[in-house]
N, C-alpha and C positions, 0 to 999 in steps of 0.2 A: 671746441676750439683747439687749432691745433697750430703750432709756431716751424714750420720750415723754411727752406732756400725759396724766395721768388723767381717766377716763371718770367719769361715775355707775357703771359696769357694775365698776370699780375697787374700790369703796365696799368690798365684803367681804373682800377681798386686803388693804385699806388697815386694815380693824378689826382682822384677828388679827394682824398685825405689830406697831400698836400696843399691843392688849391683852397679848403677851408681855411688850412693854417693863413695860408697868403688872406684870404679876403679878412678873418675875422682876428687873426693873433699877432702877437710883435713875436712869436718863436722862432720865424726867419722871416728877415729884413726884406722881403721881396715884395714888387705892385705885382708884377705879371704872373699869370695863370700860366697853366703850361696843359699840353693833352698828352691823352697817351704814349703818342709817339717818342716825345720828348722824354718820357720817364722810363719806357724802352730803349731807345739810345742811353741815359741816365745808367740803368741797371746794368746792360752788358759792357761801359767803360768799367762799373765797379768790378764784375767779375771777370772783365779780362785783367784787371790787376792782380787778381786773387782774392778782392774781397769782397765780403757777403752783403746779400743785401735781401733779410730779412722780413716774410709777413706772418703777420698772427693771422687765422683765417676761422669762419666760422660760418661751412659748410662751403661754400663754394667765394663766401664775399668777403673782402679783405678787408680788415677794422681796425690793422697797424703796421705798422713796418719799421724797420731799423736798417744802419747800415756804417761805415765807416767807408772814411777814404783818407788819400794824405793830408797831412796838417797842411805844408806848404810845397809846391812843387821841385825845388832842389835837395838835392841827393844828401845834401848834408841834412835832412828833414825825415829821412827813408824809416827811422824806424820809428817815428811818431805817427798817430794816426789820430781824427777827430770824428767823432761818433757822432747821429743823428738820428732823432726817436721823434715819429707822429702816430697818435693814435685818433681815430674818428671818434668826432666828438659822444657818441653813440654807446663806444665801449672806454671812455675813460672810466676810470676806478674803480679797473677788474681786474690789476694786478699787472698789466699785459708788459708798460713800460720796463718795472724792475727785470723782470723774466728776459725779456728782449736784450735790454743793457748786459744782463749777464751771459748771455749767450754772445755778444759782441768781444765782450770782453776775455771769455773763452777762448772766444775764434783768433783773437788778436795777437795774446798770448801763445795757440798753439804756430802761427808762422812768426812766431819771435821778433814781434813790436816790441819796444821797451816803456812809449808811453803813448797815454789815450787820453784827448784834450775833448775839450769840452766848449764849448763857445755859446754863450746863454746869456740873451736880452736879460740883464739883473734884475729887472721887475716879476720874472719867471721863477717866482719860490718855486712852485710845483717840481720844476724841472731843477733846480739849484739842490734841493732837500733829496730827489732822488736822483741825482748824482753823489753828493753827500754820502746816502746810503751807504752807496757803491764802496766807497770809500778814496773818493777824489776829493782832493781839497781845492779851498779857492787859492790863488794865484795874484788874478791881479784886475782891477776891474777899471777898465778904457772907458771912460767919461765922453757922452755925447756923439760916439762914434758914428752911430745907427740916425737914421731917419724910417717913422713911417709914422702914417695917422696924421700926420701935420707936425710930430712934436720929434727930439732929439731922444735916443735912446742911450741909455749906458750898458756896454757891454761886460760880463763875467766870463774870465777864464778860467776854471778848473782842468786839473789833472789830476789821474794815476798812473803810477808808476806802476809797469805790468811784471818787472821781474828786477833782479840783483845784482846783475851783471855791471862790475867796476869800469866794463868799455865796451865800446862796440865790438 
């Protein structure tokens, strides 16, 4: 298993890890499926920004992927970023997420983000505990935001804060 930069050639590896999230999880709030295409368009907006968009791979088939984009699209947002981790249900609980997360967070750090949010369905310990890790704390948590499955969802924001600096 090895974790590098995703191709286009990724694109379909990256849609059905996604789409199980969609059919079977509340980890994003989404009904519709998406195909390849869709996660190839997806990947190269991240990389013409400058950022990564990560897969763990195990041999030729893709069993995770990570990525960051901006928090919010105005400029007064620029050096905040909010990170996203799926892994196939296949290879959860082989370390893939933390490894992934830290390589985000690396990457974030070396183009001089100052913070990485985190935006997690609260029923989502898995994902709450290894942000946690990380060493992002929680924030603030938005009641009943979310809808899927029929029911209201509360959402978790966590942050860290990726370096020192008194200002932009």
């Amino acid at each position: 298993m090895i974790i590098r930069h995703a191709t286009a050639a990724d694109a379909a590896g990256i849609a059905a890890i996604y789409n199980d999230a969609v059919r079977h999880t509340t980890a994003v709030l989404v009904d519709t499926e998406v195909d390849a295409q869709n996660r190839a368009d997806w990947m190269a907006g991240r990389q013409a920004q400058g950022y990564p968009v990560l897969v763990a791979v195990d041999g030729a088939e893709v069993i995770a992927y990570a990525s960051y984009g901006d928090f919010r699209p105005s400029e007064g947002y620029r050096g905040t970023v909010e990170n996203s981790i799926y892994v196939a249900p296949a290879a959860r609980g082989q370390g893939l997420a933390p490894r992934l997360l830290g390589d985000l967070i690396a990457h974030a750090r070396a183009i001089g983000k100052h913070v990485m949010v985190a935006v997690i369905t609260a029923e989502n310990d898995i994902s709450i505990r290894l942000h946690a890790r990380a060493g992002f704390v929680g924030t603030a948590i938005l009641r009943e935001v979310g809808q899927k499955f029929g029911r209201w969802h509360d959402v978790a924001f966590m942050e860290l804060r990726l370096d020192d600096r008194p200002s932009p």
